[in-house]
N, CA, C and O atoms as a GROMACS GRO file, in nm:
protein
  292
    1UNK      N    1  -1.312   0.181   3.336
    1UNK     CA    2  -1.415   0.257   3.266
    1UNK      C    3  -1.375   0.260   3.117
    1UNK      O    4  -1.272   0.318   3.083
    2UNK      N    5  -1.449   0.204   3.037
    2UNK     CA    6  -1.438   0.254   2.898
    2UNK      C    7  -1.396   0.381   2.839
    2UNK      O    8  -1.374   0.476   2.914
    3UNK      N    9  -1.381   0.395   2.697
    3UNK     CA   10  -1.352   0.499   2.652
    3UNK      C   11  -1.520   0.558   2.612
    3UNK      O   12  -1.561   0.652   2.679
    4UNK      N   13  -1.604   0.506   2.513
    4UNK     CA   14  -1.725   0.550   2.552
    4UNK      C   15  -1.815   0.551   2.677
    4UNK      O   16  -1.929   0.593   2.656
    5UNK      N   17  -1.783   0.507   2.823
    5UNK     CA   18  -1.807   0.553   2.909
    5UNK      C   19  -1.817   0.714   2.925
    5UNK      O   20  -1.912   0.792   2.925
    6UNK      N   21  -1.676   0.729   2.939
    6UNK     CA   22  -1.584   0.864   2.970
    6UNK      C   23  -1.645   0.974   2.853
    6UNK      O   24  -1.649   1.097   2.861
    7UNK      N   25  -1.690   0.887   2.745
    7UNK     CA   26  -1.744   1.006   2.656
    7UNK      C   27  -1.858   1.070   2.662
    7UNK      O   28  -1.874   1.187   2.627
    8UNK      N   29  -1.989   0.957   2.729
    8UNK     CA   30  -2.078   0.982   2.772
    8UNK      C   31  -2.098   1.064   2.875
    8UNK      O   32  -2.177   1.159   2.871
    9UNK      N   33  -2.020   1.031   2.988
    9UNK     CA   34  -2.005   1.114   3.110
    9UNK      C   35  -1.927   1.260   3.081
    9UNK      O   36  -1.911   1.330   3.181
   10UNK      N   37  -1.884   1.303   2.972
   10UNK     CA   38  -1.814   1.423   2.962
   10UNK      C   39  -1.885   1.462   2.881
   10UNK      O   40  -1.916   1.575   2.917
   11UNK      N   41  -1.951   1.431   2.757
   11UNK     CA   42  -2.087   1.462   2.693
   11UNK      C   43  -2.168   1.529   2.773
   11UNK      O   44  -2.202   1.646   2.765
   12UNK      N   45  -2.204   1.431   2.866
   12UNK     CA   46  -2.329   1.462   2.973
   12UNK      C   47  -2.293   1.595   3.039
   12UNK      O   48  -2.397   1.648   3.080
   13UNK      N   49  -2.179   1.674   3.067
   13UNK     CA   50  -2.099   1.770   3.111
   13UNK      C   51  -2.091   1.857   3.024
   13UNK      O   52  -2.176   1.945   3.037
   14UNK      N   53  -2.003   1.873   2.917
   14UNK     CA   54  -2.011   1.946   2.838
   14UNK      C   55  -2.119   1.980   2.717
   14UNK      O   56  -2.125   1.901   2.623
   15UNK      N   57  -2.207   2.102   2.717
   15UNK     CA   58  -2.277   2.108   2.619
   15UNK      C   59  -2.225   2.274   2.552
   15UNK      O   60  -2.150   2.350   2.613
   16UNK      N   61  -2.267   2.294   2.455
   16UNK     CA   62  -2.244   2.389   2.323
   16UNK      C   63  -2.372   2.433   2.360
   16UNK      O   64  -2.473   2.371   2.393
   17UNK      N   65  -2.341   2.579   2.345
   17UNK     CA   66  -2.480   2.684   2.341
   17UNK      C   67  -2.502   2.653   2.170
   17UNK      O   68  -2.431   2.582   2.099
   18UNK      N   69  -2.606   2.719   2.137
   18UNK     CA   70  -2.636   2.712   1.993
   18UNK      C   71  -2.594   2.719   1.918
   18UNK      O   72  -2.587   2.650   1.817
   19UNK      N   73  -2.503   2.927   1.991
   19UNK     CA   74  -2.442   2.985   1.907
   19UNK      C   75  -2.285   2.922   1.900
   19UNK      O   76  -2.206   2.967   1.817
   20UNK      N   77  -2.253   2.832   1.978
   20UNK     CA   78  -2.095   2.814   2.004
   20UNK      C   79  -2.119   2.680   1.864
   20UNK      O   80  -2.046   2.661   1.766
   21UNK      N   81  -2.247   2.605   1.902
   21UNK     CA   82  -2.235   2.509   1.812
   21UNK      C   83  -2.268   2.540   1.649
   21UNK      O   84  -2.286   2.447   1.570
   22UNK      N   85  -2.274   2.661   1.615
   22UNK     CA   86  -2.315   2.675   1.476
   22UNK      C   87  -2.173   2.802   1.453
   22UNK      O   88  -2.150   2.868   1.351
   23UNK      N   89  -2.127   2.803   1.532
   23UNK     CA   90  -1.967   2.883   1.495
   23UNK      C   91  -1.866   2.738   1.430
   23UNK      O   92  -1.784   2.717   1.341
   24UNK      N   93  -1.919   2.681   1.515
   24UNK     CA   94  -1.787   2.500   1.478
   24UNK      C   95  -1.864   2.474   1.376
   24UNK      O   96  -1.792   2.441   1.282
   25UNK      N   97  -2.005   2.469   1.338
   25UNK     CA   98  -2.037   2.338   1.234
   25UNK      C   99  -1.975   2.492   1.095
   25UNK      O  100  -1.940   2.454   0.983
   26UNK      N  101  -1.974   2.625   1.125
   26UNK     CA  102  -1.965   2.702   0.980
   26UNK      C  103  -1.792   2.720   0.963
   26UNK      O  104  -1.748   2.764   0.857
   27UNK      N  105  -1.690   2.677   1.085
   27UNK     CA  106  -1.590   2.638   1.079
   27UNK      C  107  -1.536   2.532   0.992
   27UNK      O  108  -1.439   2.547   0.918
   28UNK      N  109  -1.603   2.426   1.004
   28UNK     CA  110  -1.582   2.310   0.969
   28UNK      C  111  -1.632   2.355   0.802
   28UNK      O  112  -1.548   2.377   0.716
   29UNK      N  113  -1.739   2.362   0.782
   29UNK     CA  114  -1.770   2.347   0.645
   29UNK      C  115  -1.740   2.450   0.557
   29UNK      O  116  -1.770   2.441   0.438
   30UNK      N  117  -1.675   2.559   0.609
   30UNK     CA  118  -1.641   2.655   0.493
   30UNK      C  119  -1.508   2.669   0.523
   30UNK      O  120  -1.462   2.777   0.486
   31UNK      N  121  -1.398   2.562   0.602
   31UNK     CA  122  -1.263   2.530   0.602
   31UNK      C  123  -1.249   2.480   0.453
   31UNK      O  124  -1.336   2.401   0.419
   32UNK      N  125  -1.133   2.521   0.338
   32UNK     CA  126  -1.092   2.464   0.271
   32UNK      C  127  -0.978   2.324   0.337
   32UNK      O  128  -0.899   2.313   0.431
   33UNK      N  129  -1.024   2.241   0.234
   33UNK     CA  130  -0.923   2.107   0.283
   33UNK      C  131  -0.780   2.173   0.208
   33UNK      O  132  -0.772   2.270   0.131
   34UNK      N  133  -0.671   2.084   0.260
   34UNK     CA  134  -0.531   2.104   0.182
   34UNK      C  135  -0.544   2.019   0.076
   34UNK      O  136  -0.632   1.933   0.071
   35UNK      N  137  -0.459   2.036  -0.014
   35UNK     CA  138  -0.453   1.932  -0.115
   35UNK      C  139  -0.482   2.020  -0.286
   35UNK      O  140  -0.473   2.139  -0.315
   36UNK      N  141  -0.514   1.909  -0.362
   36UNK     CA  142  -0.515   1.983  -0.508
   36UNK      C  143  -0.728   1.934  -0.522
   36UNK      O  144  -0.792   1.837  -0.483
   37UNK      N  145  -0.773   2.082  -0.610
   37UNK     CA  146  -0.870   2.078  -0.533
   37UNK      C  147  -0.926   1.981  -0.676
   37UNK      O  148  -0.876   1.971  -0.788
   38UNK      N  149  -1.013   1.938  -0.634
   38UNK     CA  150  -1.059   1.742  -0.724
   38UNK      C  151  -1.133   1.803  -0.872
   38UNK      O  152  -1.128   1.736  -0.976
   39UNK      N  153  -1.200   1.936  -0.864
   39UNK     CA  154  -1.188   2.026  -0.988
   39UNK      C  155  -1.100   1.975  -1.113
   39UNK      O  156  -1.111   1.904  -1.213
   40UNK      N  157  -0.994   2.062  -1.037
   40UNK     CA  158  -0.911   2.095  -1.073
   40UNK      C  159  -0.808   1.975  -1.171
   40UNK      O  160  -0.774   1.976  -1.289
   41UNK      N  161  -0.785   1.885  -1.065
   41UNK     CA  162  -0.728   1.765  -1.120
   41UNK      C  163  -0.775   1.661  -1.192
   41UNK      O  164  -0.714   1.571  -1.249
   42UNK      N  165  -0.934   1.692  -1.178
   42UNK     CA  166  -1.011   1.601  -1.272
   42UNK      C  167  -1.021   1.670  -1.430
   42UNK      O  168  -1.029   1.597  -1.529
   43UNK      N  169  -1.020   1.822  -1.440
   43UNK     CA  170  -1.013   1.897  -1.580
   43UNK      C  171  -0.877   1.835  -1.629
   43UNK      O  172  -0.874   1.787  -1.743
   44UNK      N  173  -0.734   1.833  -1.531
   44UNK     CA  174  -0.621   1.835  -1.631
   44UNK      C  175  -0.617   1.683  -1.690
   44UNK      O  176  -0.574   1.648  -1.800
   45UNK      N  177  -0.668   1.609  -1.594
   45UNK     CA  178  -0.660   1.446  -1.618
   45UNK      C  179  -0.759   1.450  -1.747
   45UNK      O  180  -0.745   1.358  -1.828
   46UNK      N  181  -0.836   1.526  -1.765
   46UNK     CA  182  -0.992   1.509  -1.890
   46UNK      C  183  -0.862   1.569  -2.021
   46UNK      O  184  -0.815   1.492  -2.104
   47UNK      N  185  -0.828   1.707  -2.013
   47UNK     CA  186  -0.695   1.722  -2.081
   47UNK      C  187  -0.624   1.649  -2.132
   47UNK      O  188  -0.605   1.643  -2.254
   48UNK      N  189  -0.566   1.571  -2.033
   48UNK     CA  190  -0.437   1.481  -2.061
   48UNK      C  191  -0.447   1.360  -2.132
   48UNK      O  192  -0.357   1.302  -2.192
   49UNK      N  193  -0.606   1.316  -2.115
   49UNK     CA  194  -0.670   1.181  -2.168
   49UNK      C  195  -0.689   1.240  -2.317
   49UNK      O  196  -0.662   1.152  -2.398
   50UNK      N  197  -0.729   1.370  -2.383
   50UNK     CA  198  -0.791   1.366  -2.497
   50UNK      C  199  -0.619   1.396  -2.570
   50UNK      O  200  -0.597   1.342  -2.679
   51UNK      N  201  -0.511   1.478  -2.508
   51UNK     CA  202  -0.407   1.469  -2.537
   51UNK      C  203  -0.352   1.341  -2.617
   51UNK      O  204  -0.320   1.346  -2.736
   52UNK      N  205  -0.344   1.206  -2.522
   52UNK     CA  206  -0.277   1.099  -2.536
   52UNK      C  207  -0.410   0.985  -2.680
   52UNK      O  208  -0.362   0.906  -2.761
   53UNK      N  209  -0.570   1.018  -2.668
   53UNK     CA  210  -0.627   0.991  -2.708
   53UNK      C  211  -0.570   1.044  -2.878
   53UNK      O  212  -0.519   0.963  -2.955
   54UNK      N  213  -0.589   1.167  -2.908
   54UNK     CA  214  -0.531   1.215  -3.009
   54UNK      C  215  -0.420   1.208  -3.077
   54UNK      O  216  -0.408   1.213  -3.199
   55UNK      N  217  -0.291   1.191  -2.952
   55UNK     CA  218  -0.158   1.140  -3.007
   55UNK      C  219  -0.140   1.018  -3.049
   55UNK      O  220  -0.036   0.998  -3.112
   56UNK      N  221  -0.272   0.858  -3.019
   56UNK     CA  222  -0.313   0.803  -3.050
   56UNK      C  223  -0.303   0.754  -3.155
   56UNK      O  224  -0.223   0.669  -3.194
   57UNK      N  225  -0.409   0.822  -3.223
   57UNK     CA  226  -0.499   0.843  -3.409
   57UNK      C  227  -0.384   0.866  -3.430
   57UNK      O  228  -0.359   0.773  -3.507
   58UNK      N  229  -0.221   0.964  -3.410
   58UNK     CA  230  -0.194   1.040  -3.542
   58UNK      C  231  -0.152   0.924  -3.649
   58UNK      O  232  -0.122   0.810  -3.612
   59UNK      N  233  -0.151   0.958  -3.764
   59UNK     CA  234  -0.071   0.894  -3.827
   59UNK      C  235   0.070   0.816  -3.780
   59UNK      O  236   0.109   0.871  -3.677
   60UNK      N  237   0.154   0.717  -3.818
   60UNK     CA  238   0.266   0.691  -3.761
   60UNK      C  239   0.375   0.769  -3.793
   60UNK      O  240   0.470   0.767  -3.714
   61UNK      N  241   0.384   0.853  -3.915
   61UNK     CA  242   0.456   0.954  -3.938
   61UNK      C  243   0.465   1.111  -3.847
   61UNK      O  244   0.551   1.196  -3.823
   62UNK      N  245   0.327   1.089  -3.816
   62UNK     CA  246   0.308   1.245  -3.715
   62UNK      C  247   0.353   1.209  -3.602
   62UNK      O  248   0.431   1.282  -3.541
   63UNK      N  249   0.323   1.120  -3.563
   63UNK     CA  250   0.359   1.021  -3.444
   63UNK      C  251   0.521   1.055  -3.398
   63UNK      O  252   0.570   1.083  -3.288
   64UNK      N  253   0.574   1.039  -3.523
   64UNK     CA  254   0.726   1.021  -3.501
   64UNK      C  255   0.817   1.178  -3.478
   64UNK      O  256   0.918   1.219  -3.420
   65UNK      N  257   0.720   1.222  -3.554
   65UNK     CA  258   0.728   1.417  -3.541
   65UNK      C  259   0.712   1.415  -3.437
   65UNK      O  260   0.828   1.445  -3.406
   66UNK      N  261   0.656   1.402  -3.332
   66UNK     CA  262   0.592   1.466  -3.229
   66UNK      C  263   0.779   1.494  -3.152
   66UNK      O  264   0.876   1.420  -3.162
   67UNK      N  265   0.768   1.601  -3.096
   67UNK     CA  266   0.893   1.644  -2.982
   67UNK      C  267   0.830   1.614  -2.837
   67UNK      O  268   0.717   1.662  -2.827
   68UNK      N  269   0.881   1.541  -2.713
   68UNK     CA  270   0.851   1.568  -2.595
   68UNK      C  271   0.870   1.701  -2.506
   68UNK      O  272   0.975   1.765  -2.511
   69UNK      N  273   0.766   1.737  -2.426
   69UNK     CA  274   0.766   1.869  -2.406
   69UNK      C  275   0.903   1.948  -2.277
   69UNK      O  276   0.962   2.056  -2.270
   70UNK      N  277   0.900   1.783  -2.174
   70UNK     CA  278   0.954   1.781  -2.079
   70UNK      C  279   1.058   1.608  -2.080
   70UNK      O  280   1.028   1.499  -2.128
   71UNK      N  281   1.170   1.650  -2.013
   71UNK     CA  282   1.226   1.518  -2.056
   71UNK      C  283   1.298   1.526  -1.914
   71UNK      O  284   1.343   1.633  -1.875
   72UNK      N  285   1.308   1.392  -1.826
   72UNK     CA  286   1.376   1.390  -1.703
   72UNK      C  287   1.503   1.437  -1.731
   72UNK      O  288   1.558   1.448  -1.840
   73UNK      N  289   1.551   1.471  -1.595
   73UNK     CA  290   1.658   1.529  -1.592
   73UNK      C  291   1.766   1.414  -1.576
   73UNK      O  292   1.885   1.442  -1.570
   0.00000   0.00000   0.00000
């Protein structure tokens, strides 16, 4: 027997009342995912671009001023 066999035939078996099935679909969609939220990381990346854009232009003298903020360890 297949695997969509077995799904059909347990489909055919198992059904969701209305209310059971609109508890899972408001589960599902108002679950936050894990992760960094795409907001979020798309503002600092828009940031970081006008940052490096600007450090760019400077002059080559400002350029050379500049201090790094963070330096590996």
């Amino acid at each position: 027997m297949s695997l969509d066999e077995l799904l059909e035939e347990w489909g055919g078996a198992a059904r969701l009342t209305a209310g059971e099935a609109e508890e899972v679909r408001l589960a599902v969609v108002t679950t936050r995912q894990p992760g960094l939220d795409p907001g979020w990381w798309s503002e600092l990346m828009g940031q970081v671009s006008v940052a490096v854009i600007q450090a760019a232009v400077l002059p080559a003298g400002a350029r050379a001023a500049l201090q790094p903020v963070w330096t590996p360890a």
